[in-house]
Phi, psi and omega in degrees: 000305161332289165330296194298307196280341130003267169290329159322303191297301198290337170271338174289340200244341176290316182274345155276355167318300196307317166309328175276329165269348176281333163333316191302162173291098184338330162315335194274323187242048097189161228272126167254175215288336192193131164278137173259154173304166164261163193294174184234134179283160190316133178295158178297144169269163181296158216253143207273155179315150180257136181252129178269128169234125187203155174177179191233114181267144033005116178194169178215171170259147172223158190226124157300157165233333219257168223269313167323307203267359282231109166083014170270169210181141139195177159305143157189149186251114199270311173213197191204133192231123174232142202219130182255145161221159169181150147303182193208011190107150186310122169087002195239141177212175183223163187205097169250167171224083237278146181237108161264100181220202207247151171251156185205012152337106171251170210257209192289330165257139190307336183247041190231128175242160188251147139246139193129193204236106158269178187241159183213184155284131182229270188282152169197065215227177195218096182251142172219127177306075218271346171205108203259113222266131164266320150227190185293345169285358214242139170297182170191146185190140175222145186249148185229150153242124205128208166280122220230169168261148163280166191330298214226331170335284170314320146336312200277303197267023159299316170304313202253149168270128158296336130235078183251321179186143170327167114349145179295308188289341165274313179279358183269351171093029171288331154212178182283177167271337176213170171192194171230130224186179150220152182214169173236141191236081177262123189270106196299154184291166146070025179056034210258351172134175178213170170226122168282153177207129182205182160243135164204184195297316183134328213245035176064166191279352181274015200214116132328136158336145164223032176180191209249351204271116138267178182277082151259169171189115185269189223187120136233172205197137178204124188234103171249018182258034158311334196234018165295161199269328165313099181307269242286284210280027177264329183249034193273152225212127157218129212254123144293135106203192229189164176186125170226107200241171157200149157246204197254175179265147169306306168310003201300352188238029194033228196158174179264146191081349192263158199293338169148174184315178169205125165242022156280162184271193175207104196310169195176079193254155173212136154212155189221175154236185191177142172213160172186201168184134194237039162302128180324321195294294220211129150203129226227144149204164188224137182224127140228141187209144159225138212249148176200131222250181166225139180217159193250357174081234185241020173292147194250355170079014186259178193278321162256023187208038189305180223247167184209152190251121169250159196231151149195160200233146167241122167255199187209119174248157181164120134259145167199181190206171185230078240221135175244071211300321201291343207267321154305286164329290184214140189276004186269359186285120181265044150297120207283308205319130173227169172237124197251138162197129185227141173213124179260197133184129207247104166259139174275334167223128162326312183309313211221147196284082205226147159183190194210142167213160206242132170210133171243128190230115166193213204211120160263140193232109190280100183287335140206217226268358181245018199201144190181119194258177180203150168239106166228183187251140125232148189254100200264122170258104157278166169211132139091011195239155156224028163294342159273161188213140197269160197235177164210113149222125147264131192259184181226103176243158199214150154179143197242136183258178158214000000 
């Protein structure tokens, strides 16, 4: 009996032995020549630059007052600013800005108009961060290139809305808003202000070069209450600047009769001040700038008409305000309701008792916090001048940023 259970044991444990061993995996019973790596996965691809798309639509209804124009009226869309950003490589970014407005340019015959909406360039620049602040104490500066803002214009209308009416200094035509040019911006530490500087051609971005004469002008700002506990005064601003220009003379290219070329220039200067403050609550500002232009009059350059160089300085005063009362009683009131008022007054020569004055009145309503109408007046007086022609117009104006 011993014997049979014996041999009983060995047949049940010997054929699953035998299984187990032919059974392993050729690794277990030799070592192989070599491990392959396992492959490494793909890098992720890099993410493409991000484009900031951002802009402003504007327009009004006008209703005529003035006795010539009486009761005439329309719709308009005065512009549309489509505005690009993207990087450009490290410390470097670009900007365009697209002008969508209506043209109305006439051509070489008086009764032929170009009409309709075209798109143009306003910004078109290449910006690079050449000195980058780590903390606020620290300096900063970017240099631009392209179609540039000018010193102060742009400057301006963080105070004045735009659309409502240009800048004092724009509508009286003292320089473009832009141009093509290079410039630099450098940022005083501790938020105490900055200074602009640039060169540019002279005759604005709606324009080609027309002469070899350039532009300068700089710009400081200085705000030196940035760090009051006082809201009003952290944005209280007070602005410098200067603009030394020149063009070429109608003569630069002589003529038959005339005594000969003239490559001399013809000035075309500006410099101003400025103060304000641009609290959500309260926003204020008071400007004088004054111009001072070269003209050949009616002269013909000729042995009986030599040419003759005449100056004349013009200046510019303007106040305004921007006023949100419920928001002044208490600042947590969100009641939309705001209050406008501008007063210009434009002499075109010093010399002589000649000026124009400009007043805007009306009531603004934020339908929200990017979008917003208004109902005002404005009036153009000239006295004693026809550089101007008086106005009456009451609008209804909107404008939506996105």
């Amino acid at each position: 009996m011993r014997r049979i259970s014996i041999a009983l044991l060995i047949s049940l444990v010997l054929p699953g032995a035998l299984a187990a061993q032919y059974s392993q995996p050729d690794s277990a019973k030799t070592k192989p020549d070599s491990a392959k790596p396992a492959a490494k996965p793909a890098p992720p691809p890099a993410p493409a630059p991000a484009l900031n798309f951002s802009g402003v639509v504007f327009g009004n209804y006008q209703y005529h007052g003035e006795a010539a124009s009486k009761a005439q009226n329309s719709f308009n869309l005065e512009r549309a600013y489509l505005t690009f950003r993207m990087p450009a490589g490290d410390r470097a970014s670009i900007r365009v800005t697209a002008d969508v407005f209506q043209q109305t340019s006439s051509t070489n015959n008086a009764d032929a108009y170009y009409k309709g909406w075209v798109l143009r360039a306003k910004y078109a620049y290449l910006q690079y961060d050449y000195l980058q602040a780590k903390m606020s104490a620290d300096w900063s500066a970017v240099a631009r290139i392209g179609l540039i803002h000018t010193m102060f214009i742009d400057h301006e209308e963080n105070f004045w809305p735009r659309w409502l009416s240009t800048v004092p200094t724009e509508r009286a035509g003292y320089f473009s808003s832009a141009d093509a040019g290079i410039a630099t911006i450098v940022t005083i530490p501790n938020k105490y202000g900055e200074l602009y500087a640039a060169i540019t051609n002279g005759p604005g971005y709606a324009s080609r070069e027309t002469d070899r004469f350039k532009d300068y002008q700089a710009r400081l700002t200085l705000t030196p209450l940035g760090k009051s506990d006082i809201g009003y005064l952290r944005t209280f601003a007070v602005d410098g600047w200067v603009y030394r220009g020149a063009i070429a003379s109608k003569f630069v290219n002589g003529g038959a009769g005339q005594v000969g070329p003239v490559g001399s220039g013809l000035d075309r200067n500006r410099w101003g001040a400025f103060a304000g403050i641009r609290d959500p609550r309260l926003t204020v500002g008071l400007n004088y700038a004054q111009r001072s232009d070269g003209g050949e009059g009616s002269s013909l350059n000729t042995p009986t008409s030599p040419r003759v160089v005449t100056d004349s300085t013009g200046s510019l005063l303007s106040a305004y305000a921007v006023v949100r009362p419920f928001q002044m009683a208490d600042a947590k009131s969100s009641f939309p309701l705001g209050i406008v008022a501008r007063w210009d007054n434009v002499k075109p020569n010093t010399s002589r008792d000649a000026h124009y004055n400009v007043v805007i009145a009306g009531l603004t309503w934020d339908l929200s916090k990017k979008s917003s109408i208004s109902l005002d007046y404005q009036e153009q007086t000239p006295r004693n001048t026809t550089a101007v022609a008086p106005t009456r117009i009451y609008y209804m104006h909107w404008v939506a940023n996105f």
